[in-house]
DRENSE-42653 format. One record per residue (C-alpha): residue number from 0; residue in three letters; chain; y negated, z negated, x. Coordinates in Angstrom, 1 decimal, always signed. Last residue first. Example, Ala and Ser with C-alpha at 12.3 -4.5 7.8 and 13.67 -1.06 7.14 Angstrom:
<nodes>
[1 'SER' 'A' [+1.1 -7.1 +13.7]],
[0 'ALA' 'A' [+4.5 -7.8 +12.3]],
</nodes>
This chain:
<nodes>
[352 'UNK' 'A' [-48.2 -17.0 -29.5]],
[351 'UNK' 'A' [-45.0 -16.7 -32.1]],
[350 'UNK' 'A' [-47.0 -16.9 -35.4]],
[349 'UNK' 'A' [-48.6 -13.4 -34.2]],
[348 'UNK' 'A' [-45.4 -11.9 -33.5]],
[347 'UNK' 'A' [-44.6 -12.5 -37.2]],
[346 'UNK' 'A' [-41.4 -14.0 -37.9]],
[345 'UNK' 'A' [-39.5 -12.5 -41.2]],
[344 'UNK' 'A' [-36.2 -14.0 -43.4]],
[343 'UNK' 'A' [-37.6 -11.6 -46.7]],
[342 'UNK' 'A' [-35.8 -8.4 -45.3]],
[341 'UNK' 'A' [-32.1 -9.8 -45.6]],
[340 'UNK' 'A' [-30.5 -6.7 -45.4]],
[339 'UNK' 'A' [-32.2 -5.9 -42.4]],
[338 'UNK' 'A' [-33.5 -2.2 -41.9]],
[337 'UNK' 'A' [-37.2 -2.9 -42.4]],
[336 'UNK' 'A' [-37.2 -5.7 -40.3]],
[335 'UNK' 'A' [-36.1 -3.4 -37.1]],
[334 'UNK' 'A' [-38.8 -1.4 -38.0]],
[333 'UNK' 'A' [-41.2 -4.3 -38.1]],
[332 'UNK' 'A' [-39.3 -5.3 -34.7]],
[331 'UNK' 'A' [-40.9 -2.5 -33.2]],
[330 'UNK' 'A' [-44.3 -2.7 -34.2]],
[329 'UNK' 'A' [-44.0 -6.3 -32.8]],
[328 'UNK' 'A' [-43.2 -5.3 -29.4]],
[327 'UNK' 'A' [-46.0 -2.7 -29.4]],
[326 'UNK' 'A' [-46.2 +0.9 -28.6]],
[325 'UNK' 'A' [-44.4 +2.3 -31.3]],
[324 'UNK' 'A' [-43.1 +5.9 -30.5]],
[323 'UNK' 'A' [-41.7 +7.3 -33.8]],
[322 'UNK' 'A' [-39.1 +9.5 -32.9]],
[321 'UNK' 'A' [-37.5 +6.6 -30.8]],
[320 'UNK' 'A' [-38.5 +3.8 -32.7]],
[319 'UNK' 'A' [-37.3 +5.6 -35.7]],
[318 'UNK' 'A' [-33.7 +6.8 -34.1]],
[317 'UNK' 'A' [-33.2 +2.9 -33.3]],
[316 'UNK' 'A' [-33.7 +1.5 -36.7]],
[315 'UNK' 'A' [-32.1 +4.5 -38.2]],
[314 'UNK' 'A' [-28.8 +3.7 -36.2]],
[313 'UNK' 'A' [-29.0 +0.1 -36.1]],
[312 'UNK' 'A' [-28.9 +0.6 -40.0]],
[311 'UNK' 'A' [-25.8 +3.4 -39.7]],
[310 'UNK' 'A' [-23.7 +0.7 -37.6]],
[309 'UNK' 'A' [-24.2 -2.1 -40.0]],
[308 'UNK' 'A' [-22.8 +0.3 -43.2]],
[307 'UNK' 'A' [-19.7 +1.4 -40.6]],
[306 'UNK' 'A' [-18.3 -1.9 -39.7]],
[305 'UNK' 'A' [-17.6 -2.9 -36.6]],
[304 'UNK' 'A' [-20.2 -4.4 -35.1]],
[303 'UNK' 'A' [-19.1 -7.0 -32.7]],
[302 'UNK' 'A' [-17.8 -4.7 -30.1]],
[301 'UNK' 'A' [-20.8 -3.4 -28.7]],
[300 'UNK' 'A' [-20.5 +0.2 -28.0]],
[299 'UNK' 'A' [-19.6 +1.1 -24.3]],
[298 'UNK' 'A' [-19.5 +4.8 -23.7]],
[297 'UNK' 'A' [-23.0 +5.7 -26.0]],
[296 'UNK' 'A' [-23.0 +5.5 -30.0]],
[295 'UNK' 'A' [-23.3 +1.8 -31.3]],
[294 'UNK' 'A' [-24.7 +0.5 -27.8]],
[293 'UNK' 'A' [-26.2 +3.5 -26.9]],
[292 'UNK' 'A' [-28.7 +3.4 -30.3]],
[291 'UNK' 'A' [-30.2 +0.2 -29.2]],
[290 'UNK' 'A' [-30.5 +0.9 -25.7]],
[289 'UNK' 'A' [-32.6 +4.1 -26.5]],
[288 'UNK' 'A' [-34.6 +2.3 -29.7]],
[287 'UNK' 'A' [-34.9 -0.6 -26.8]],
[286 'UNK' 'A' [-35.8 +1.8 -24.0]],
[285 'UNK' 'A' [-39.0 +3.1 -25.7]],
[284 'UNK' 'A' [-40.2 -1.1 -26.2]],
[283 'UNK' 'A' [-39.6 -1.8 -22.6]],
[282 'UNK' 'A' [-41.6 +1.3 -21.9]],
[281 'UNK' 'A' [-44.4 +0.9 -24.0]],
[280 'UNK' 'A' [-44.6 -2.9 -23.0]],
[279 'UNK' 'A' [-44.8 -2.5 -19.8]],
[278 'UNK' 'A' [-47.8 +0.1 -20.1]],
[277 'UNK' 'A' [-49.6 -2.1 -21.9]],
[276 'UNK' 'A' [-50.1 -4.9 -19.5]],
[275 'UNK' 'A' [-47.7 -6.4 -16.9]],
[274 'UNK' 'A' [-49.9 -6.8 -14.3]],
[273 'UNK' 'A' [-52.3 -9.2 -15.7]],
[272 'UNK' 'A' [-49.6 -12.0 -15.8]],
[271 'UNK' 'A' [-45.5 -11.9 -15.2]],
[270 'UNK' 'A' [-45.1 -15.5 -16.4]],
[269 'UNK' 'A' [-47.2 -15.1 -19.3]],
[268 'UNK' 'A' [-45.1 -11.4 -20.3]],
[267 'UNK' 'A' [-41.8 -13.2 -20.0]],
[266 'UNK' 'A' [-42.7 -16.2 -21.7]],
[265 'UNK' 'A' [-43.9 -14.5 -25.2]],
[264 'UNK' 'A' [-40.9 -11.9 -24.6]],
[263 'UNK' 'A' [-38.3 -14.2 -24.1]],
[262 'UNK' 'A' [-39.3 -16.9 -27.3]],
[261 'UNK' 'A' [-40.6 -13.3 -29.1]],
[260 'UNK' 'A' [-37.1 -12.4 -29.1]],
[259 'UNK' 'A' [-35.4 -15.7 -29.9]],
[258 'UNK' 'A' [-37.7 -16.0 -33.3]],
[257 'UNK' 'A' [-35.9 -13.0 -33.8]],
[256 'UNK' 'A' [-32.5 -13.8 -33.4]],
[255 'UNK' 'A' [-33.2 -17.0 -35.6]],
[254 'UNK' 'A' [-34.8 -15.0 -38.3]],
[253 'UNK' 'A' [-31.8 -12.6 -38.0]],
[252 'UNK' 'A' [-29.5 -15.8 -38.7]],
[251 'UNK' 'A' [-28.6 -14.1 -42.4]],
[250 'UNK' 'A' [-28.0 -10.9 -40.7]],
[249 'UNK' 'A' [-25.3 -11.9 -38.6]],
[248 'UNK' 'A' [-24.3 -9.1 -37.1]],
[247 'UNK' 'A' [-27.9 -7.0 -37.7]],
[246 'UNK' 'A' [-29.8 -10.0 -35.8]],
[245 'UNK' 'A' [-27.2 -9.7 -33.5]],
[244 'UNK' 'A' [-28.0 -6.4 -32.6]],
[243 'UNK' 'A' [-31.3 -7.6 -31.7]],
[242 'UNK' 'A' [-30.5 -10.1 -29.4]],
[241 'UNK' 'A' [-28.3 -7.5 -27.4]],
[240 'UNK' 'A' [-31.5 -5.0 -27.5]],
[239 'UNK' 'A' [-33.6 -8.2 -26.5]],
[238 'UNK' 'A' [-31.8 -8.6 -23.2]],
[237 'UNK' 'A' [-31.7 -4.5 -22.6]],
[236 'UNK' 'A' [-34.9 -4.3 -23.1]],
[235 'UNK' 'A' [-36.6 -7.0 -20.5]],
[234 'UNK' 'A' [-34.1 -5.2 -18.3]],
[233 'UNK' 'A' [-35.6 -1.8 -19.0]],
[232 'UNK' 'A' [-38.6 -2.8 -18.6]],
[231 'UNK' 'A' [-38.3 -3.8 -14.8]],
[230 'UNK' 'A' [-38.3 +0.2 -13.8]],
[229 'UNK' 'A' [-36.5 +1.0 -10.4]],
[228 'UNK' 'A' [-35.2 -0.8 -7.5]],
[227 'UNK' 'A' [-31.4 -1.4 -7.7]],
[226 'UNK' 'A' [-28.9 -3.8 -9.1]],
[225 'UNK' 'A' [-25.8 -2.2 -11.3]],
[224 'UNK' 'A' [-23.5 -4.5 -10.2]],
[223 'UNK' 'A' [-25.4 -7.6 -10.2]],
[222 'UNK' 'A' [-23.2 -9.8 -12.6]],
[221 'UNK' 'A' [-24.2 -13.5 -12.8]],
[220 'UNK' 'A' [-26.6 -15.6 -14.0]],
[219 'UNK' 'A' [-26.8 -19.1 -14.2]],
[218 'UNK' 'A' [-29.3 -20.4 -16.9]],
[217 'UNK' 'A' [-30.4 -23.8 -17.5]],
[216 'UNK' 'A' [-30.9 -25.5 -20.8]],
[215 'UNK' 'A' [-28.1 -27.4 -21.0]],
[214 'UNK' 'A' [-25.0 -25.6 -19.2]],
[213 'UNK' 'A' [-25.7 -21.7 -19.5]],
[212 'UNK' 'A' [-23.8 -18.7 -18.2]],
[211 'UNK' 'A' [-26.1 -15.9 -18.9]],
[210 'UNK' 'A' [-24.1 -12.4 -17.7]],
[209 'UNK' 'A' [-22.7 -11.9 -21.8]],
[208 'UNK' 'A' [-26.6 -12.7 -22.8]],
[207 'UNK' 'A' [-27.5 -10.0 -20.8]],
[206 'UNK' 'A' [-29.3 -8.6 -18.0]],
[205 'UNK' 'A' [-27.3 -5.8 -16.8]],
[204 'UNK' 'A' [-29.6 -3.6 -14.7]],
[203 'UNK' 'A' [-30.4 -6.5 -12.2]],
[202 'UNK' 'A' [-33.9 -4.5 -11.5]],
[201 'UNK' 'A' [-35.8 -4.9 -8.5]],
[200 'UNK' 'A' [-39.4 -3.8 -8.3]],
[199 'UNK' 'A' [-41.9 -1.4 -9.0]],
[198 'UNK' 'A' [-40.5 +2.1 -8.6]],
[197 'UNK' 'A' [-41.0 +3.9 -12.1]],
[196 'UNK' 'A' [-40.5 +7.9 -11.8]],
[195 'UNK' 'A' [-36.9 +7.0 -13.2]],
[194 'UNK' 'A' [-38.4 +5.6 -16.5]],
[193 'UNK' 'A' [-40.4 +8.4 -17.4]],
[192 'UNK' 'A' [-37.6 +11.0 -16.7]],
[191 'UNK' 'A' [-34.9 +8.6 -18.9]],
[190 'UNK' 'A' [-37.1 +8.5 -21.9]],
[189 'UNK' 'A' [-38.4 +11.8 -21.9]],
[188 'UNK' 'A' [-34.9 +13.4 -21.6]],
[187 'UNK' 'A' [-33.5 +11.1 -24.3]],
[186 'UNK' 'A' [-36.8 +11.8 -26.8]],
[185 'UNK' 'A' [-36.0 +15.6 -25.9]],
[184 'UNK' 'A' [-32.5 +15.1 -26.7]],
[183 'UNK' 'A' [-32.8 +13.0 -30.0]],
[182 'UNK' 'A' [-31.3 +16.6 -32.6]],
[181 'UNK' 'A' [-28.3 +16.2 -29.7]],
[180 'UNK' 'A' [-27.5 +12.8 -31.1]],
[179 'UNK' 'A' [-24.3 +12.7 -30.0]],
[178 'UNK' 'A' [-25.2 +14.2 -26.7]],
[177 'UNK' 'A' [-28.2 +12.1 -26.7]],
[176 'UNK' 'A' [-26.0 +8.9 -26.6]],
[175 'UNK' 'A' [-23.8 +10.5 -23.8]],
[174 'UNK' 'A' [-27.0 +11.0 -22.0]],
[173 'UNK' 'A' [-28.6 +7.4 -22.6]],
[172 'UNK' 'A' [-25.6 +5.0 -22.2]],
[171 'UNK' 'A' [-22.9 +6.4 -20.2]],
[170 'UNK' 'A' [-25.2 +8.7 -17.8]],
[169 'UNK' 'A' [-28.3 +6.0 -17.6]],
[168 'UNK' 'A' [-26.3 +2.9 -17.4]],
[167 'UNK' 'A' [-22.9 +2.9 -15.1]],
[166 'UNK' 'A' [-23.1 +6.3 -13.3]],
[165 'UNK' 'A' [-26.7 +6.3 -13.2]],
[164 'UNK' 'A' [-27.3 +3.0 -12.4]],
[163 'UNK' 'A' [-24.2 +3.4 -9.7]],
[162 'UNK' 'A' [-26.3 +6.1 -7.9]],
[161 'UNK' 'A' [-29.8 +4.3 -8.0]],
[160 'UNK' 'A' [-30.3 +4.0 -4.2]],
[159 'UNK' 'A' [-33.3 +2.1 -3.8]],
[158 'UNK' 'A' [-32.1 -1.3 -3.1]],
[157 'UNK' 'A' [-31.8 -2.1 +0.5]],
[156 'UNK' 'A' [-35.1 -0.2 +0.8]],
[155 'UNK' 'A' [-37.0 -1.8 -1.4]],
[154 'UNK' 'A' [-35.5 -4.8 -1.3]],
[153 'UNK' 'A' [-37.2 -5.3 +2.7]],
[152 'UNK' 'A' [-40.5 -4.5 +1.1]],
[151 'UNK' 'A' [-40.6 -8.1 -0.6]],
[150 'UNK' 'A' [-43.5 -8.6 -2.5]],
[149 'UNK' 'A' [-42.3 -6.6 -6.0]],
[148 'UNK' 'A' [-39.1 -8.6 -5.4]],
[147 'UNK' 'A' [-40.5 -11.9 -5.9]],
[146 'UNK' 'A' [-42.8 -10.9 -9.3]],
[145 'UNK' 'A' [-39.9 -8.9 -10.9]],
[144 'UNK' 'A' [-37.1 -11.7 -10.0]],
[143 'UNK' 'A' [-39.1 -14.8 -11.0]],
[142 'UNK' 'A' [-40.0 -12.9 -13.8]],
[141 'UNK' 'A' [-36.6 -12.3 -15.2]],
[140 'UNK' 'A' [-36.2 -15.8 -14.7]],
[139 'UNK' 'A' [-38.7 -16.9 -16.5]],
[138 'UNK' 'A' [-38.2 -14.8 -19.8]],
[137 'UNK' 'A' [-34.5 -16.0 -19.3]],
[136 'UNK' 'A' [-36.0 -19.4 -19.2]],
[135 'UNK' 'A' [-37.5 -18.9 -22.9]],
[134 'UNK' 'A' [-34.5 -17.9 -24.3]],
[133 'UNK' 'A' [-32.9 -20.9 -22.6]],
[132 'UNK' 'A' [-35.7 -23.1 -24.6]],
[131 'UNK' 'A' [-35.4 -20.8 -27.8]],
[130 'UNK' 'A' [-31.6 -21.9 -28.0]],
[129 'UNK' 'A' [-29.3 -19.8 -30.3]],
[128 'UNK' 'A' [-26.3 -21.8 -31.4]],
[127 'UNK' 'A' [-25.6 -19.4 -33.8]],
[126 'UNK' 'A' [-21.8 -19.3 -33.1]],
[125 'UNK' 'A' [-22.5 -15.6 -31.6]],
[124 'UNK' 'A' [-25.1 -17.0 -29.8]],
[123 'UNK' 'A' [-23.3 -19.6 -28.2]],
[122 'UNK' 'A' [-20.6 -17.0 -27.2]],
[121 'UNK' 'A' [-23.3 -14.6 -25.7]],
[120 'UNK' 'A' [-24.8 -17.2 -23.6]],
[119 'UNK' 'A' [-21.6 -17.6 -21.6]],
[118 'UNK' 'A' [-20.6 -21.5 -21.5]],
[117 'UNK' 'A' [-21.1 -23.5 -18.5]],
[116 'UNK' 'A' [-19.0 -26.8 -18.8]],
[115 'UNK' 'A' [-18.1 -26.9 -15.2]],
[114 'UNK' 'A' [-21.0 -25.4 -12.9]],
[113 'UNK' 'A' [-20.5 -22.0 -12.6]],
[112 'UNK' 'A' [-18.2 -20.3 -10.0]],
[111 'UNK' 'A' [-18.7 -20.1 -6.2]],
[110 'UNK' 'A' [-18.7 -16.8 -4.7]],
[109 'UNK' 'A' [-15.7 -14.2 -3.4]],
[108 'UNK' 'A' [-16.3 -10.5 -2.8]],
[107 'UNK' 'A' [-14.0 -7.4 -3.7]],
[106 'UNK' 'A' [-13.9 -3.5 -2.7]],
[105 'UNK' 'A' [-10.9 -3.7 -0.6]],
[104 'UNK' 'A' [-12.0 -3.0 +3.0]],
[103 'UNK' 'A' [-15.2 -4.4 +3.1]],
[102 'UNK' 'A' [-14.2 -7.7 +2.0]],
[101 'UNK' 'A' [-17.0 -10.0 +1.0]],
[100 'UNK' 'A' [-16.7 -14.1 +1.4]],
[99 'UNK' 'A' [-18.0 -16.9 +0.0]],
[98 'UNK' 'A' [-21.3 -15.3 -2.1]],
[97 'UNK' 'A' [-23.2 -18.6 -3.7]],
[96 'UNK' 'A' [-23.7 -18.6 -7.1]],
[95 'UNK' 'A' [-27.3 -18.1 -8.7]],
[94 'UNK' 'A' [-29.6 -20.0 -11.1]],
[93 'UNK' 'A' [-28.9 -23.5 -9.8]],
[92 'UNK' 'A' [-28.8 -22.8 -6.2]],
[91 'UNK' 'A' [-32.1 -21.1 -5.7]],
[90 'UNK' 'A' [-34.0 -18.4 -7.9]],
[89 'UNK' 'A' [-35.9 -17.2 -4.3]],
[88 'UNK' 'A' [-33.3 -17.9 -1.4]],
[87 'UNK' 'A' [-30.5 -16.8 -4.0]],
[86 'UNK' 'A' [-32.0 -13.3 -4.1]],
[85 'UNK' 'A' [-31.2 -12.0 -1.0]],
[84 'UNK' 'A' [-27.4 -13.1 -1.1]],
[83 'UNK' 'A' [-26.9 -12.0 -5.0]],
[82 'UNK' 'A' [-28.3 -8.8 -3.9]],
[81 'UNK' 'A' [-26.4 -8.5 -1.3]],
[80 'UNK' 'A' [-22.9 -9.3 -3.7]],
[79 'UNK' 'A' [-24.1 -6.9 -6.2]],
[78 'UNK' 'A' [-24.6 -4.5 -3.3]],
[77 'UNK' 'A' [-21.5 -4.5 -1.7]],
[76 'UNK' 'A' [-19.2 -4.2 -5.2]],
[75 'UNK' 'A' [-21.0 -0.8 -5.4]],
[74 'UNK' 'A' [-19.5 +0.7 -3.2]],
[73 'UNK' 'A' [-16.5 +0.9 -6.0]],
[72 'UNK' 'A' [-18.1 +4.4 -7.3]],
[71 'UNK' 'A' [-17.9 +4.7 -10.8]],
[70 'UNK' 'A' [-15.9 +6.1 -13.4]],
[69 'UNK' 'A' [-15.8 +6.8 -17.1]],
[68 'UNK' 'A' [-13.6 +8.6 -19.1]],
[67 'UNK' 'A' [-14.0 +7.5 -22.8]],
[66 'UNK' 'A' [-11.7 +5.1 -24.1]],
[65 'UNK' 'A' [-12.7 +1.9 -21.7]],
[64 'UNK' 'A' [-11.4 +0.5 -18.6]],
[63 'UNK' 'A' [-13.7 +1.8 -16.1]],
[62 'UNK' 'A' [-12.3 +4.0 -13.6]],
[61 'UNK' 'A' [-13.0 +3.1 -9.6]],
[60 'UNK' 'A' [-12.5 -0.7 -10.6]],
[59 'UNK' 'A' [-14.3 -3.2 -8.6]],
[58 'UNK' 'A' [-13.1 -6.6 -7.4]],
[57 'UNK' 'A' [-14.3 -10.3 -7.9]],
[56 'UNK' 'A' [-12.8 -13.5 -6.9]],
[55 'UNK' 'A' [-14.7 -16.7 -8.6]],
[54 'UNK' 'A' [-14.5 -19.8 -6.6]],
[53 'UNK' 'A' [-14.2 -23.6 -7.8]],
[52 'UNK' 'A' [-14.8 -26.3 -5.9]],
[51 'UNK' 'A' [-16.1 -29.1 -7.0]],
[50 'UNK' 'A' [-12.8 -29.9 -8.6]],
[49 'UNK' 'A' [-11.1 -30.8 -6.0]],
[48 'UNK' 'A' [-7.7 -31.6 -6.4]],
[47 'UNK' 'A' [-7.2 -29.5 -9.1]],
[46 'UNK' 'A' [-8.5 -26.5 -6.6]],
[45 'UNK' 'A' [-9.9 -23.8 -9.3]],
[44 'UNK' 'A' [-9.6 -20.1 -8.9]],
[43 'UNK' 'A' [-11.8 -18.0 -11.3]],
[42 'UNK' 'A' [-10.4 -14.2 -11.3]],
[41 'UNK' 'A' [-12.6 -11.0 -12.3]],
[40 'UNK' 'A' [-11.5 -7.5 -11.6]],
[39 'UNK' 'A' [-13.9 -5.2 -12.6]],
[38 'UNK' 'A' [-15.8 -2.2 -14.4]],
[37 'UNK' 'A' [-14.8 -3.4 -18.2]],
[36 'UNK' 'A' [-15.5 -6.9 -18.2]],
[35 'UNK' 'A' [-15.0 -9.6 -20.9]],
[34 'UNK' 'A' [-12.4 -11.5 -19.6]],
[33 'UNK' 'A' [-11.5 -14.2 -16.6]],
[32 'UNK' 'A' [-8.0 -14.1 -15.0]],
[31 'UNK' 'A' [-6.5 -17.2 -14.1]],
[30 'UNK' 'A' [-6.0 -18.7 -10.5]],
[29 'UNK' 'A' [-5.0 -22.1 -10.1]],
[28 'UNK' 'A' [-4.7 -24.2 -6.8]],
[27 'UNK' 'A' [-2.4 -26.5 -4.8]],
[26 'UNK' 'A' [-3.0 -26.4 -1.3]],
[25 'UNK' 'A' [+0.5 -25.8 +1.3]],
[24 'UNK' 'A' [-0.6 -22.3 +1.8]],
[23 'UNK' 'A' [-4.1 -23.1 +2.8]],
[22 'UNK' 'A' [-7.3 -21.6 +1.8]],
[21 'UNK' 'A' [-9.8 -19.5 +3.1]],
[20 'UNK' 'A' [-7.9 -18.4 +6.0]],
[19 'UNK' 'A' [-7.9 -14.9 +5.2]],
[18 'UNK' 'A' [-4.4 -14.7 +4.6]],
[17 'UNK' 'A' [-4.4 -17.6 +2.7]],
[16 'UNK' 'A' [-6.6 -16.6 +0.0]],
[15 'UNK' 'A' [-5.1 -12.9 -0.5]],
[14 'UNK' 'A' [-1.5 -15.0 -0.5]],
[13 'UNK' 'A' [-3.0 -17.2 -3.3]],
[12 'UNK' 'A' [-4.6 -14.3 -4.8]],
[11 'UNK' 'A' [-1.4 -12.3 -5.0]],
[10 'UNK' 'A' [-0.1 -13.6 -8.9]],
[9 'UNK' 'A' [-3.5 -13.8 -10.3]],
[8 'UNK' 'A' [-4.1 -10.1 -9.5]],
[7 'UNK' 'A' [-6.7 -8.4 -7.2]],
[6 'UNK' 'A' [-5.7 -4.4 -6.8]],
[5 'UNK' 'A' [-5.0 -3.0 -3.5]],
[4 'UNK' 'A' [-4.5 +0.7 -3.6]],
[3 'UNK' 'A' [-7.8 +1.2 -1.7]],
[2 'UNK' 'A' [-6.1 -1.2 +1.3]],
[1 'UNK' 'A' [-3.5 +0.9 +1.5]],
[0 'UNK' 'A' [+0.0 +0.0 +0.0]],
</nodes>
């Protein structure tokens, strides 16, 4: 077996583990797979005897598993775990894991796991156990990333390939979407030529609720893959695209979803200052009818809306922000409004400042 052919399972880790002298054979440990992901290998590896330390083993897959065919290059295993690494100095300990070990050779890196009794963001949500304080810190965060890396010439350049972005975001979500939609291709072509001639700073590229691991109020975030240095709106978007959605899951909570919108925005646009004026908005708000519309028609449709009556209102939600070019937040989610079932549970942007 090369080392390409080499795939991370919970019966090898131990041996993978030992071999490189980052555990012994004689220790007692437990290695289950985590789920969730579609581009990786994911195992968390607990030490009963000590449990401070817990590791998470990561390893990318060439072909996504999903229905459509959908690949990407490994490589990009390398940068998630850099980015991780140049980041960690600025977000610090509590917000980001520590990288352990990276092998070159088989397309997987080691970190420390979340603190014990972490829960993914996305679960609490989907129990409607929506907090507007760790919204509100994912507005930070995001910030903290934007304003740090915008300083730091050295990302820049470590960061400016957007190959996997394409593979994993822009080709997936936004041309596969405007294939579907072929009557939406112009506003796709638009959309994705605008964003790419933005260069401002470094974009995680999957910042959602599903990458959140929270404990309290605090957020630890995980999943860099798709990291590169691009256009910051579309991260702000792709958070409140997944909040969104959920609004139109649980429509009778899509005050709470929401009020959990403006929580991120409202903090997120404060934190970032003068800089992020109109123009940020416009383009956060053009990729949320894009990202919106992906994730019931693009590669990797969320799997929480099933049902075909739900689909069709993210649908026309989506196609009208699209065609219709709002160029506030709040102009936005009045369209949004206007295709929940439950139209009378409202938040105003301006009762949100």
């Amino acid at each position: 077996m090369t080392d390409e052919d080499f795939l991370l399972s919970p019966q090898n880790a131990l041996e993978y583990l030992v071999e490189r002298g980052l555990t012994r054979v004689e220790e007692e440990i437990s290695v289950r797979e985590l789920g969730g992901g579609v581009s990786n290998i994911v195992l968390l590896v607990e030490w009963p005897g000590n449990p401070d330390r817990r590791w998470v083993m990561k390893q990318s897959l060439g072909k996504l598993r999903v229905k459509d065919d959908w690949r990407s290059e490994r490589s990009r295993i390398y940068r998630e775990a850099q980015s991780i690494q140049a980041l960690r100095p600025v977000l610090g300990p509590a917000a980001l894991p520590e990288v352990m070990h990276i092998d070159f050779k088989r397309f997987l890196y080691i970190m420390t796991a979340a603190p014990v009794g972490s829960q993914v963001w996305k679960d609490l949500l989907l129990a409607r156990r929506g907090d507007a304080q760790v919204a509100r810190n994912a507005g930070l965060l995001l910030a903290k990333i934007i304003n740090a890396s915008r300083d730091d010439a050295s990302l820049t350049s470590q960061f400016w390939d957007r190959t996997v972005f394409d593979q994993l975001r822009i080709d997936p979500y936004y041309r596969t979407t405007a294939s579907r939609h072929p009557e939406l291709r112009r506003e796709f072509d638009d959309l994705i030529g605008t964003s790419l001639e933005i260069r401002t700073a470094l974009v995680h590229g999957d910042y959602s609720p599903k990458n959140m691991l929270v404990r309290g109020d605090n957020i630890f975030l995980i999943d860099f893959e798709v990291v590169h240095w691009g256009d910051p709106s579309f991260d702000a978007a792709f958070l409140m695209t997944h909040l969104i959605l959920k609004s139109f899951h649980q429509p009778s909570a899509s005050r709470q979803f929401i009020a959990l919108v403006y929580d991120f925005w409202k903090t997120l646009l404060a934190a970032l200052g003068p800089e992020a004026a109109e123009g940020f908005e416009v383009m956060t708000v053009r990729h949320l009818g894009g990202l919106m519309l992906a994730r019931i028609d693009g590669k990797s449709p969320v799997e929480y809306i099933q049902d075909d009556a739900t689909k069709e209102r993210v649908r026309q939600a989506a196609i009208r922000i699209l065609r219709e070019g709002p160029r506030s937040l709040e102009d936005a989610v009045e369209i949004v409004r206007g295709e929940l079932p439950y139209e009378g549970q409202s938040v105003k942007y301006k009762d949100k400042m």
